[in-house]
N, CA, C and O of each residue as an XYZ file, in Angstrom:
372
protein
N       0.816     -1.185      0.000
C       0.000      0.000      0.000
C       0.865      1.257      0.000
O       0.613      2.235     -0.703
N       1.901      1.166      0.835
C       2.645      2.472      0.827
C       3.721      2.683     -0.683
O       4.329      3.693     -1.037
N       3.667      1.585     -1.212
C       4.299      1.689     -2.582
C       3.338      2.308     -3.360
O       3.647      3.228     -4.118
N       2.271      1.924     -3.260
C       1.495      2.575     -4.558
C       1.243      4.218     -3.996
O       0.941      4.999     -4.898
N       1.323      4.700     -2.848
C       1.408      5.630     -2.098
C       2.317      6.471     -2.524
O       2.094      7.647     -2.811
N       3.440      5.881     -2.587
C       4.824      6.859     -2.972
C       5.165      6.924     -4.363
O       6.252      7.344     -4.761
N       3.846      6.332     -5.427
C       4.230      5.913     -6.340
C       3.238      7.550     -6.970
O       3.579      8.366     -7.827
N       2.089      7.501     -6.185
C       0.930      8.744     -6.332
C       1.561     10.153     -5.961
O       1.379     11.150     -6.660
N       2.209     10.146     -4.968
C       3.385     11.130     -4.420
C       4.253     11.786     -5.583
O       4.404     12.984     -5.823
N       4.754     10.738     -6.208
C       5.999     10.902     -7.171
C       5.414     11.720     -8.748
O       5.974     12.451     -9.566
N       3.879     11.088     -8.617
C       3.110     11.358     -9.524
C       2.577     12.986     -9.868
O       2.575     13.864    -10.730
N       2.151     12.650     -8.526
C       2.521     14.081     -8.199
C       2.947     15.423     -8.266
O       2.296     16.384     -8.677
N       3.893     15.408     -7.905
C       5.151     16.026     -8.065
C       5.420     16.443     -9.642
O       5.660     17.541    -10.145
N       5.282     15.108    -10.228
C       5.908     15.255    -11.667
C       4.916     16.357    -12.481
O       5.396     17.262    -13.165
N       3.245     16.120    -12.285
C       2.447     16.822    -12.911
C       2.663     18.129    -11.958
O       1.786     18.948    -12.234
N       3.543     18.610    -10.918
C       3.192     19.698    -10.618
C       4.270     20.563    -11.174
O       4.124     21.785    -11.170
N       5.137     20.111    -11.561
C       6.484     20.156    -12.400
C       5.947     20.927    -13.258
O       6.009     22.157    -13.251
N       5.246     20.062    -14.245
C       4.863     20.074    -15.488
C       3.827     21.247    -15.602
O       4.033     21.986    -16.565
N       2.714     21.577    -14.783
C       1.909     22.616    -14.327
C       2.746     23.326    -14.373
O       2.442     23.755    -15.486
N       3.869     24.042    -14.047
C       4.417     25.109    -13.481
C       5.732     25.464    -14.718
O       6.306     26.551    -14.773
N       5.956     24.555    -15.434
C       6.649     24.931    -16.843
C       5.811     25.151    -17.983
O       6.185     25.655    -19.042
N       4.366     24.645    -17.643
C       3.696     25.162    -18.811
C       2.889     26.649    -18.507
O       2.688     27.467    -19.404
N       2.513     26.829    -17.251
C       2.857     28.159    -16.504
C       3.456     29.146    -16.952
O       2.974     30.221    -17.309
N       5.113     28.628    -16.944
C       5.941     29.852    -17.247
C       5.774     30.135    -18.753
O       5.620     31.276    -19.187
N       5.814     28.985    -19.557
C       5.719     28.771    -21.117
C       4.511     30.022    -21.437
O       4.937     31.033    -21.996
N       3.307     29.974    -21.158
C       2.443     30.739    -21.408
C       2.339     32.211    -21.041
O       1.847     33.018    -21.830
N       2.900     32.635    -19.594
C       3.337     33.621    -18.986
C       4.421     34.559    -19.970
O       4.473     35.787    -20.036
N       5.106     33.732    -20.572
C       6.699     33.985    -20.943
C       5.940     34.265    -22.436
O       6.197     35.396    -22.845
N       5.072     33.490    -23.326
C       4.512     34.123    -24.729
C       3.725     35.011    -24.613
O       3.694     35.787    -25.569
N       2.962     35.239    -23.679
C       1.800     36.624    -23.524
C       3.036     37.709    -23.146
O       2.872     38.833    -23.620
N       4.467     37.457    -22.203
C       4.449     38.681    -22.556
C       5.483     38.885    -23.639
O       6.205     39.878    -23.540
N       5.618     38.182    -24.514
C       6.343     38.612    -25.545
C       5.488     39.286    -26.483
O       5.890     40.196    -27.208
N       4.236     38.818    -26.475
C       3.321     39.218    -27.178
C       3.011     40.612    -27.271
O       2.714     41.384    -28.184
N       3.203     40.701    -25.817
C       2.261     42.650    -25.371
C       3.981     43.108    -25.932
O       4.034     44.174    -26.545
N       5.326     42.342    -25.735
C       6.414     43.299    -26.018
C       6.288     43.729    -27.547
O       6.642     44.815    -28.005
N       5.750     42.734    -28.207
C       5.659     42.927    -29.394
C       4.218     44.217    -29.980
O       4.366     45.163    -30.754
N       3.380     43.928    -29.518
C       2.480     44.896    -29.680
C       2.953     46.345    -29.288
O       2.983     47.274    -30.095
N       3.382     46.458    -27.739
C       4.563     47.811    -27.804
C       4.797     47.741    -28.923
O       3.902     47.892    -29.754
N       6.346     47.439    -29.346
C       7.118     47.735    -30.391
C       6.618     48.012    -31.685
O       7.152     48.801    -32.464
N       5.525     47.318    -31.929
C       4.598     47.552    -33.341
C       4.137     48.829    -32.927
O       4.211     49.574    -33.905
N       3.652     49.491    -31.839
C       3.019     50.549    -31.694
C       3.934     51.636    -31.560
O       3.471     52.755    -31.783
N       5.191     51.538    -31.229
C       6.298     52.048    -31.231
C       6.422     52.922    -32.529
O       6.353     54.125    -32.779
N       6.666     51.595    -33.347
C       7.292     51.689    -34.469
C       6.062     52.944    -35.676
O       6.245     53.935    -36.382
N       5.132     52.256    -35.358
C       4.144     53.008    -35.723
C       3.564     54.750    -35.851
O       2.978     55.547    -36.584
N       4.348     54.556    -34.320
C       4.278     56.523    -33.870
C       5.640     57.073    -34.378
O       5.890     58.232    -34.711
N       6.521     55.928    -34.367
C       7.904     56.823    -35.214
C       7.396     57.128    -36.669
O       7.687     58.173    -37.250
N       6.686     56.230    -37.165
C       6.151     56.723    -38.816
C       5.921     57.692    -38.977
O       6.447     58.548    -39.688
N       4.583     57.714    -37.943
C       3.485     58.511    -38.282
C       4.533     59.942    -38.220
O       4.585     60.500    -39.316
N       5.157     60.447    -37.398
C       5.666     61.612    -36.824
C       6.740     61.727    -37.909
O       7.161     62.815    -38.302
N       7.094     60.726    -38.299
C       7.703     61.141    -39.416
C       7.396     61.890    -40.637
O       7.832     62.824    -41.310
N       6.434     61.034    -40.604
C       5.274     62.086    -42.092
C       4.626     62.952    -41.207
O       3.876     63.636    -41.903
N       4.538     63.241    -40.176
C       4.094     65.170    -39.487
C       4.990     65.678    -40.110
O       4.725     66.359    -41.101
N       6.541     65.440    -39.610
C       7.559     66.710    -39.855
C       7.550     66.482    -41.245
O       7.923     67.482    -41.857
N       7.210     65.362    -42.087
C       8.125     65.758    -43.514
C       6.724     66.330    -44.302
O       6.987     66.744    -45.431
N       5.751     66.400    -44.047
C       4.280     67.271    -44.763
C       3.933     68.748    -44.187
O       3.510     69.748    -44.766
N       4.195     68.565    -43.131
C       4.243     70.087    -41.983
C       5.018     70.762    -42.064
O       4.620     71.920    -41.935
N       6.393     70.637    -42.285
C       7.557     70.885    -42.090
C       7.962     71.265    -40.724
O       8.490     72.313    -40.353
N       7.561     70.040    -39.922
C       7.576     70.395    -38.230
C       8.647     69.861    -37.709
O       8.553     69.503    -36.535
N       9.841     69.674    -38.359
C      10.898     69.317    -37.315
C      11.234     70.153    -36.366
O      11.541     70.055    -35.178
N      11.094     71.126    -37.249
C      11.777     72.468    -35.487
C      11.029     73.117    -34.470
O      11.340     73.908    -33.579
N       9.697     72.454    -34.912
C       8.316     72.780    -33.694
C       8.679     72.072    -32.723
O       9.371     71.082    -32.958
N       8.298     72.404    -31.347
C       8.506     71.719    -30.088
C       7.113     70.939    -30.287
O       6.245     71.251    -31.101
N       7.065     69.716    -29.257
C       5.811     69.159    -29.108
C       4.536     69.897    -29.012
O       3.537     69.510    -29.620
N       4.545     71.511    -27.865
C       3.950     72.095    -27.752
C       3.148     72.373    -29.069
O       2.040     72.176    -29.567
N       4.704     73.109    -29.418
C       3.677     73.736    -31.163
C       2.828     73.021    -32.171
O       1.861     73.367    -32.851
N       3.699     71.603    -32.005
C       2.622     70.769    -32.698
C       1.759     70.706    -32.839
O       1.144     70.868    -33.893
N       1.126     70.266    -31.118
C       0.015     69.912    -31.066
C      -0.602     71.446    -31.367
O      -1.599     71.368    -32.085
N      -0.362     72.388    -31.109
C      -0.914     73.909    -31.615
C      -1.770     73.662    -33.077
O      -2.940     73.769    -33.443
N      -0.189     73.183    -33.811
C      -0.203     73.324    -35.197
C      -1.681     72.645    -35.692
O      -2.530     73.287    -36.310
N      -1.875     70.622    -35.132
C      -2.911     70.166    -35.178
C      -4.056     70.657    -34.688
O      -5.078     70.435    -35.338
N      -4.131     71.286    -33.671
C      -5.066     71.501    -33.137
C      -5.788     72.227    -34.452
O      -6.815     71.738    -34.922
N      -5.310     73.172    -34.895
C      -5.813     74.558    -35.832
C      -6.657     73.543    -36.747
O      -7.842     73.867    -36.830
N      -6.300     72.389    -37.447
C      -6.773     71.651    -38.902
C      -7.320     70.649    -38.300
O      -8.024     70.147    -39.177
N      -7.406     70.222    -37.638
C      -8.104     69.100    -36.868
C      -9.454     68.905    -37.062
O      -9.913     67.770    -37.190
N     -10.164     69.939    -37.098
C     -11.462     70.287    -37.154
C     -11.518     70.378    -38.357
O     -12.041     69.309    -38.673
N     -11.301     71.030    -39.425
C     -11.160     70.723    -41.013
C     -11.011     69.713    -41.116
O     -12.112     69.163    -41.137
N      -9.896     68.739    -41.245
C      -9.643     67.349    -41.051
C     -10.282     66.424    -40.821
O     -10.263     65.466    -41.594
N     -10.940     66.424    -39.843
C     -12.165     65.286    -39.529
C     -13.489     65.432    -39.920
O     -14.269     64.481    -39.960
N     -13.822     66.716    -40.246
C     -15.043     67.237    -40.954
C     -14.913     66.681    -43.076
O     -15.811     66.605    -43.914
N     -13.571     66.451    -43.182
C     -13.876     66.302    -44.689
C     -12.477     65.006    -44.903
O     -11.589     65.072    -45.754
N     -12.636     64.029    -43.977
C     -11.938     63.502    -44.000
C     -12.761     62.239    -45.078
O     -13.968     62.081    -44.896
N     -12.013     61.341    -46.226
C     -12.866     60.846    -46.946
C     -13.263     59.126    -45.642
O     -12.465     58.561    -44.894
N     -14.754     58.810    -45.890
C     -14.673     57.564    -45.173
C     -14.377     56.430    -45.220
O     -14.840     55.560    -44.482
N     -13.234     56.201    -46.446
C     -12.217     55.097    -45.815
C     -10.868     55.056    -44.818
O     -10.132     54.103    -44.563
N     -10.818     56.449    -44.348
C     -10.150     57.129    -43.539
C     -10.629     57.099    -42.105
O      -9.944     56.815    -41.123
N     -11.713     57.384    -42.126
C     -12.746     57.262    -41.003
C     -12.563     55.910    -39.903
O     -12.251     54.825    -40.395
N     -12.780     56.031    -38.343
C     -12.571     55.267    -37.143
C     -13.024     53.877    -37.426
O     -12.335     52.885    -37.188
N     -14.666     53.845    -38.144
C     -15.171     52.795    -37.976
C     -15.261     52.159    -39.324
O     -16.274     51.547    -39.661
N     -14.320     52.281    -40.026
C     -13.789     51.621    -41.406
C     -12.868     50.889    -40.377
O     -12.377     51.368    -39.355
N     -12.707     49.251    -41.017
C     -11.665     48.214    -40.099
C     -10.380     48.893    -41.208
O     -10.457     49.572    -42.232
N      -9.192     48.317    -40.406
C      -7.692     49.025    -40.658
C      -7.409     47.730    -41.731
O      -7.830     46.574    -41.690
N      -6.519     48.413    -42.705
C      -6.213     47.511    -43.911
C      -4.451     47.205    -43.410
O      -3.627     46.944    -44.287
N      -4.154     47.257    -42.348
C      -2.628     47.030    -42.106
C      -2.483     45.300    -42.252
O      -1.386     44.759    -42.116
């Protein structure tokens, strides 16, 4: 009896092993995942700001002015923006 005892014990153990590396396994891809979504979103705002300064000609605006600058067309902008441009058009990326 105590063999099959130490045999359930051992059993044990092994699936709790195994629980706890597939644990980390999953832990360890979600957050590569969100690192990756950062970095895509990262990468994304470096674009975008790229084409501000090179259509604006806003490299030498401070952040401040920027947002100044947007602020002014913003309202033009979204008023005649065409609607495949538009929020609730899904993204073609």
């Amino acid at each position: 009896m105590s063999n099959q005892y130490e045999k359930l014990v051992e059993q044990k153990a092994r699936l709790k092993q195994k629980i706890e590396r597939e644990d980390f396994k999953l832990r360890q891809s979600k957050y590569y995942e969100s690192r990756q979504d950062r970095k895509d979103r990262s990468r994304r705002l470096i674009q975008k700001g790229a084409l501000l300064e090179k259509y604006f000609q806003a490299d030498t605006l401070s952040v401040e002015q920027t947002e100044e600058l947007l602020k002014i067309f913003a309202g033009y902008v979204n008023a005649h923006k065409p609607n495949k441009f538009k929020n609730d058009q899904p993204n073609n990326n």
